[in-house]
DOSE-22185 format. One record per residue (C-alpha): residue number from 1; x, z, y negated. Coordinates in steps of 0.2 Angstrom, whole numbers. Layout:
BEGIN
@seq NUM | px X | pz Z | py Y
...
END
This chain:
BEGIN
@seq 1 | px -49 | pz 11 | py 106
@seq 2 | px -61 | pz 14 | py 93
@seq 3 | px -58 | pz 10 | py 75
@seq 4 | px -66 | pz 19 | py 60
@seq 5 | px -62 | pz 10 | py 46
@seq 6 | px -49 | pz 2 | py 37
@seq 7 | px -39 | pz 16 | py 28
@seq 8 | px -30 | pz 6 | py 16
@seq 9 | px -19 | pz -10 | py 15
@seq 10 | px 0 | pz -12 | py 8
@seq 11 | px 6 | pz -27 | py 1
@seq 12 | px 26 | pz -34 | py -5
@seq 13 | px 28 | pz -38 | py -22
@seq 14 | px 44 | pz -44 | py -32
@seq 15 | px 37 | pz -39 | py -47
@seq 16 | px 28 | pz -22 | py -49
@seq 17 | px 23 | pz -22 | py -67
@seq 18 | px 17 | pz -41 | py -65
@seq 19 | px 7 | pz -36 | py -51
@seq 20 | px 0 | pz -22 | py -57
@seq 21 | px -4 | pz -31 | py -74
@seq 22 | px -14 | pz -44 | py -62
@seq 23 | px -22 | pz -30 | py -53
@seq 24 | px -27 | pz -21 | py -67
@seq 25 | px -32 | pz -32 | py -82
@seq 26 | px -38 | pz -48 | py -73
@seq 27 | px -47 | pz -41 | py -57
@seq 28 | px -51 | pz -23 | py -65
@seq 29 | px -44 | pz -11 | py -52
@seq 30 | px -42 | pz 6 | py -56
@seq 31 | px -22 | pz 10 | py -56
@seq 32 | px -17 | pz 24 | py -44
@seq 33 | px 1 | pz 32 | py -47
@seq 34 | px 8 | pz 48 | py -35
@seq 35 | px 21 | pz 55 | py -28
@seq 36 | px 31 | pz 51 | py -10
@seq 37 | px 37 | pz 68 | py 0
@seq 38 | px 45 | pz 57 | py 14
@seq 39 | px 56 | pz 47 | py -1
@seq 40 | px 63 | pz 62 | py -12
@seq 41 | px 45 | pz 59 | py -23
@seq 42 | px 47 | pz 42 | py -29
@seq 43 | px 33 | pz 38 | py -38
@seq 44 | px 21 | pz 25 | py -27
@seq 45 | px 7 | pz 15 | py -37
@seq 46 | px -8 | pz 7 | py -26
@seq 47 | px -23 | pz 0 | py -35
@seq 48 | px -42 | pz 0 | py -32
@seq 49 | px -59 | pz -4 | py -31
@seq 50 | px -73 | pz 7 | py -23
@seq 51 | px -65 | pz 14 | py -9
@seq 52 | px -54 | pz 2 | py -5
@seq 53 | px -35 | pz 3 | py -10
@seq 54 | px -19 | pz -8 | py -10
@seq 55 | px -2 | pz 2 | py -10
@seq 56 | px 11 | pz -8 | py -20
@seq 57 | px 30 | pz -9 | py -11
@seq 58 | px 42 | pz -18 | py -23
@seq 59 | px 51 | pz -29 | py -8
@seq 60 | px 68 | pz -24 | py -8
@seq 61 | px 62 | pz -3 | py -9
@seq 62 | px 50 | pz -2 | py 4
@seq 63 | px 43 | pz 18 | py 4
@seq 64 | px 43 | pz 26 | py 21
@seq 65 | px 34 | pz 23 | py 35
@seq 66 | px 36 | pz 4 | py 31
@seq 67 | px 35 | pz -11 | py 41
@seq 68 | px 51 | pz -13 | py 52
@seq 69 | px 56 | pz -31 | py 41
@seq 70 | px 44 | pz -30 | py 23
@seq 71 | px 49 | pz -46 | py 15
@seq 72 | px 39 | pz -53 | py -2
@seq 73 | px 22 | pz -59 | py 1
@seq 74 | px 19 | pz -48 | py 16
@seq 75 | px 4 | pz -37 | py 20
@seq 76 | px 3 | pz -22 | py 30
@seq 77 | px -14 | pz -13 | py 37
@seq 78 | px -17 | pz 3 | py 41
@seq 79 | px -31 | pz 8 | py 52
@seq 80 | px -39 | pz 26 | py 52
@seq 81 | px -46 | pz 28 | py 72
@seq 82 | px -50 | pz 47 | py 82
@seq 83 | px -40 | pz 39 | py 97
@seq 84 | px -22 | pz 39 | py 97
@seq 85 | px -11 | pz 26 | py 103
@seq 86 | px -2 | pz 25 | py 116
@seq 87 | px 19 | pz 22 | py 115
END
């Protein structure tokens, strides 16, 4: 399989306007805010730098897809490739 690049990177937080205070104001990041379709348009926040972004899940309300268990402190990745994957 080949792998373009990675598309972006989700992480668990138990605090969303903590993290996104360290995000923002300490490191810099530019805050991103949009809305879900798959979860009746929630708003989602992610921050980032250049190309690279982080979506924030607060850990007890996970956006879907989500990781099968999310718990606090966990990270997800997701990959952008041409191939597709096998079930």
């Amino acid at each position: 399989m080949k792998l373009e690049k990675i598309d972006h990177v989700v992480i668990s937080v138990k605090d969303l306007s903590k993290t996104i205070d360290f995000y923002t104001n300490i490191l810099g990041m530019k805050l991103e805010k949009f809305y879900s379709s798959l979860n009746n348009n929630q708003i989602r926040y992610a921050v980032s730098f250049g190309s690279q972004k982080i979506n924030i899940h607060e850990e007890q309300k996970p956006f879907k897809p989500n990781a099968l268990n999310p718990c606090l402190g966990s990270m997800d990745i997701c990959f952008i490739s041409k191939n597709k994957i096998k079930d």
